[in-house]
C-alpha positions as CSV (number, residue, x, y, z in Angstrom):
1,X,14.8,5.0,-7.5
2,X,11.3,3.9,-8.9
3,X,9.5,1.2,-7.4
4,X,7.3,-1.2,-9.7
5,X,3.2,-0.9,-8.7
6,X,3.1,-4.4,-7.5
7,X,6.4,-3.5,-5.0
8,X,4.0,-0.1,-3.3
9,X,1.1,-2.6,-3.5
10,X,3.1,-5.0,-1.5
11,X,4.5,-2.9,1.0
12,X,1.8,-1.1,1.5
13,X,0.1,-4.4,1.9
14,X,2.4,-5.1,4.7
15,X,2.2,-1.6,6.6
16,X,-1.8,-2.7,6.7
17,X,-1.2,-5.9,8.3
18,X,1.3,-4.7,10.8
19,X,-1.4,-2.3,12.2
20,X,-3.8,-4.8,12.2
21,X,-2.3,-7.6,13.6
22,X,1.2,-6.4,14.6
23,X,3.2,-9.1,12.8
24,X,3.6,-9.7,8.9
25,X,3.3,-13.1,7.9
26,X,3.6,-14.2,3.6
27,X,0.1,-16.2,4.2
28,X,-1.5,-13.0,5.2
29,X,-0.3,-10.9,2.4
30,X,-1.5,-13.6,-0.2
31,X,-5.2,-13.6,1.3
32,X,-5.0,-9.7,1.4
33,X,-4.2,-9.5,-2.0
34,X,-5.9,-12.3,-3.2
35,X,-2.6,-14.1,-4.3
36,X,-0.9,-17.2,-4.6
37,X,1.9,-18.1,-1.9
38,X,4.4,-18.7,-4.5
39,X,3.5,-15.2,-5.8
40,X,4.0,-14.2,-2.4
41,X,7.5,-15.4,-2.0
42,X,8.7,-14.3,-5.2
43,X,7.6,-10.8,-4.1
44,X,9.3,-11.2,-0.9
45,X,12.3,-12.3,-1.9
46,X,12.7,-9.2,-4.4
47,X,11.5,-6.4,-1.7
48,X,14.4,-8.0,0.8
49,X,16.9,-7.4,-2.1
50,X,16.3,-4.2,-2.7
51,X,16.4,-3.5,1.2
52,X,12.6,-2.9,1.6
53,X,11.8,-5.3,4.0
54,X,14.0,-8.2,6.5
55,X,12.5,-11.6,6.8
56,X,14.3,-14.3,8.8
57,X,13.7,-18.1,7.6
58,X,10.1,-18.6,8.4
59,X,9.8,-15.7,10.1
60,X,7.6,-13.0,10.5
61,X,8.3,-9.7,7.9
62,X,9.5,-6.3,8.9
63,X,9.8,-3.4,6.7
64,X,12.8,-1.5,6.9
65,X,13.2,2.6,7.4
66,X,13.0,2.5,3.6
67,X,10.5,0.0,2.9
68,X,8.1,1.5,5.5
69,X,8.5,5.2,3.8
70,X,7.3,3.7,0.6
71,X,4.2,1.5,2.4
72,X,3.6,5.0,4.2
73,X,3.9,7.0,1.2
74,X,1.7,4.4,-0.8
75,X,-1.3,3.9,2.1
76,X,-1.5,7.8,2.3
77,X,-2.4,8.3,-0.9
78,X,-4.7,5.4,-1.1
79,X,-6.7,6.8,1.6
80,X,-7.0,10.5,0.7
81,X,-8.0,8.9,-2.8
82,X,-10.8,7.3,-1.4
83,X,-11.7,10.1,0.7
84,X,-11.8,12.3,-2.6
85,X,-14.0,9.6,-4.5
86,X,-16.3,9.4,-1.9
87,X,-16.5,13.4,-1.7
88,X,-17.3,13.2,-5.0
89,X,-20.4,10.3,-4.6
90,X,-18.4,7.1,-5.3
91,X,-19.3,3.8,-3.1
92,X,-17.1,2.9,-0.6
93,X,-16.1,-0.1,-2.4
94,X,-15.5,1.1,-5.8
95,X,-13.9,3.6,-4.5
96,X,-11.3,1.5,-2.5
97,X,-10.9,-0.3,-6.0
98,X,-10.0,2.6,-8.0
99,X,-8.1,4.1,-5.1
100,X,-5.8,1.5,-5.5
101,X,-4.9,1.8,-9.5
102,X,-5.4,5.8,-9.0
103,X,-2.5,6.2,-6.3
104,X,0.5,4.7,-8.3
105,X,0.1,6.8,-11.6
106,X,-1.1,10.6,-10.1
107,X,1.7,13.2,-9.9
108,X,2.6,14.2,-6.7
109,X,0.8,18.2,-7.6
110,X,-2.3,16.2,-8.1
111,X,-2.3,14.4,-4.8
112,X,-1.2,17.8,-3.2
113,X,-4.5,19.6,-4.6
114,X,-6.6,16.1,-4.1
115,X,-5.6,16.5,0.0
116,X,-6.3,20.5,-0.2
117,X,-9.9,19.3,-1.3
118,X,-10.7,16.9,1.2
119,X,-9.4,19.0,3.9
120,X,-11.7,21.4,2.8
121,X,-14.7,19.6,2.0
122,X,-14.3,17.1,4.5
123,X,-16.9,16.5,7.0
């Protein structure tokens, strides 16, 4: 099944908060992402549809098994992405930037060989 960018971007907004805070809240996701909170619970509602994440009324957010393999999926590539733009002389900032429209559209051969090189020329 494919997944729409802003779906990954969500859920692998989500994933991010957990680890930093250890709860998922809507008001959270929409500062992250720079967001309204309307935009936030449209979102929301969709992913818990399709079976990506549970949210109880006003409660916090958790991703399910498959919601949390997409997030997981999603954050890898964003962070070997900006490994490998930094590698190549990109600043940390711009490099998050492009990280984040990079990882949605590479194949999956391209992030293969884009993890081989920062393994290997990795510091």
């Amino acid at each position: 099944m494919k997944i729409q960018q802003s779906a990954e971007d969500y859920l692998e907004t989500m994933l991010v908060l957990e680890k930093r805070y250890g709860y998922i809240r809507s008001i959270d996701i929409a500062k992250h992402l720079g967001v309204t909170k309307p935009s936030v619970s449209y979102a929301v509602k969709r992913l818990r549809e399709s079976g990506y994440i549970i949210m109880e009324q006003n409660g916090p957010i958790t991703l399910t098994t498959p919601g949390r393999a997409i997030a997981e999926r999603t954050y890898a590539r964003h962070i070997a992405l900006v490994d490998f733009l930094e590698l190549l002389g990109v600043e940390n900032e711009l490099a998050v930037e492009d990280a984040c429209k990079i990882e949605h559209v590479i194949s999956n051969d391209t992030y293969l060989a884009i993890c081989n090189y920062v393994e290997t020329h990795k510091k």
